[in-house]
C-alpha angles and dihedrals in degrees: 000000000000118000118234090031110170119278092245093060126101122191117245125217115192145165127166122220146133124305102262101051087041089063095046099048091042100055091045083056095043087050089046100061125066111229109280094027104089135342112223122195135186116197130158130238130217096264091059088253104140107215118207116206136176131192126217129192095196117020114303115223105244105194085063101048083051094055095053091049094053095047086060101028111020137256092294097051089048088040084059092059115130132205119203139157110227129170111266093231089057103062091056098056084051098046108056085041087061089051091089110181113280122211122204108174111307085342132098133191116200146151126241091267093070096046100118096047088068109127120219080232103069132047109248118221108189123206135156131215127259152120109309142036094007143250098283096243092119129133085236102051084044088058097047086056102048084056098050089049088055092046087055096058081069114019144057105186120184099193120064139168123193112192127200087008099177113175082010094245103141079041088050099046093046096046091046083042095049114026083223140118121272136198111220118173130172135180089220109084081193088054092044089049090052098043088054090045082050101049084048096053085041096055086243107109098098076065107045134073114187118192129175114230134136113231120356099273087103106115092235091070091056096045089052092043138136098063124189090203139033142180131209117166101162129106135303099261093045094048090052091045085053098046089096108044082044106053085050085065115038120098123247111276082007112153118238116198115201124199148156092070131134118227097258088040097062095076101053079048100055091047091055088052097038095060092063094052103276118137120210102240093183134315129226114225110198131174085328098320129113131214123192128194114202132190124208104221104182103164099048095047086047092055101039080055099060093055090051101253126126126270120222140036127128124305141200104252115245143168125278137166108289 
């Protein structure tokens, strides 16, 4: 880096690589950096090579950043670093133009930018990019809404419940989806700032009620309760603290969508969930994620209990009243 760069630089870090790694790196380095500090995006080029790049506003340590990167992807990832000053009114401009549409069933993310390629076919969920809580590109968003897209085959739930919702798009999908009225709740005021700004943009706030709370004790998740279907793409040890007060509150046969969980960590998930009567119906894996959609069946286990038989264990999925 060269010292007395202009004040309207800011300093690049960047490393190409495939799309898993890219998703992991990318969200160490999102999770890093406090909000303000640096903007990190992860796009694809034509070629399927998946680019990380974060955004500083002072120098960035890059030992450390070296360091992060080897502990996830090994000493020649971190080795292919690079270190670059760019204007800041440069990267913007990139990065929106690297944020292709993304479908996910009958579902699209997309920027501003893409507004206009936007099929009738498909339900468009707009975000922009910027320095917290994503775009919503992510393979775990991507799962929650293909799953989403399959529930709705089947399903048309009226309660529904979307936590941690950070940018609001699961809030967003099922409320343009629905045409009914969604719970989202963060613990982030800035989250919860950003989802209703999104709603707005999106022609769903009439919808949408986003609420900041941590954990689900606040009154307003009991009044709304039972729920036929709720969201929860957060990370593996919040979503184990939350399998109680959950699976208090979802609906019988309601359907429960985890995210946010790496392959090896589903498992430790389900268990937590299984043990307070939720089935596994299928799971999504996608670039090294996993999504699993869960279904409270509170009759049948109740009856299989009384003869003495076990209760859990994966189902087909099937319909059932919603």
């Amino acid at each position: 880096m060269d010292a007395g760069t202009p004040a309207d630089t800011t300093y690049l870090a960047q490393l190409t690589t495939n799309a898993k790694t890219a998703a992991l790196i990318s969200d160490a380095l999102a999770a890093r950096f406090d909000v303000g500090e640096a903007a990190v995006a992860a796009f694809e080029a034509a070629d399927g090579r998946w680019t990380v790049e974060v955004h500083f506003g002072h120098v960035p340590d890059e030992t450390s950043i070296r360091a992060l990167v080897a502990e996830i992807a090994g000493g020649a990832a971190a080795d292919a670093v690079c270190f670059a000053h760019v204007h800041a009114r440069d990267w913007v401009a990139a990065s929106l133009s690297g944020l292709h549409p993304v479908p996910a069933g009958r579902f699209l993310i997309h920027g501003a930018h893409d507004r206009a390629r936007i099929g009738a076919n498909h339900i468009g969920i707009e975000i922009e990019a910027g320095l917290a809580f994503g775009t919503g590109h992510h393979g775990t968003t991507r799962g929650c809404l293909l799953a989403l897209d399959q529930i709705l085959k089947a399903h048309h739930p009226r309660r529904i419940l979307d936590v941690g919702t950070g940018t609001g798009v699961l809030a967003i999908a099922t409320a343009k989806a629905l045409r009914w009225r969604v719970l989202a709740s963060d613990i982030d005021s800035r989250a919860v700032t950003i989802a209703r700004d999104n709603a707005r943009n999106n022609g769903a706030a009439v919808y949408i009620d986003t609420i900041r709370a941590a954990g689900l004790d606040a009154r307003v998740f009991r009044e709304r309760a039972p729920f036929r279907l709720i969201f929860a793409n957060i990370l593996l040890e919040p979503l184990r603290a939350l399998a109680t007060p959950m699976s208090r509150l979802v609906a019988r046969n309601g359907h429960v969508v985890l995210s946010g969980l790496l392959a090896a960590q589903a498992s430790a998930a389900l268990a937590s969930y299984r043990a307070r009567g939720l089935v596994l119906a299928h799971r999504i894996p996608l670039e090294g994620w996993i999504t699993l959609v869960l279904v409270r069946q509170v009759l049948r286990c109740q009856v299989r209990r009384s003869r003495g038989l076990a209760c859990g264990g994966s189902i087909a999925e099937r319909p059932s009243a919603s």
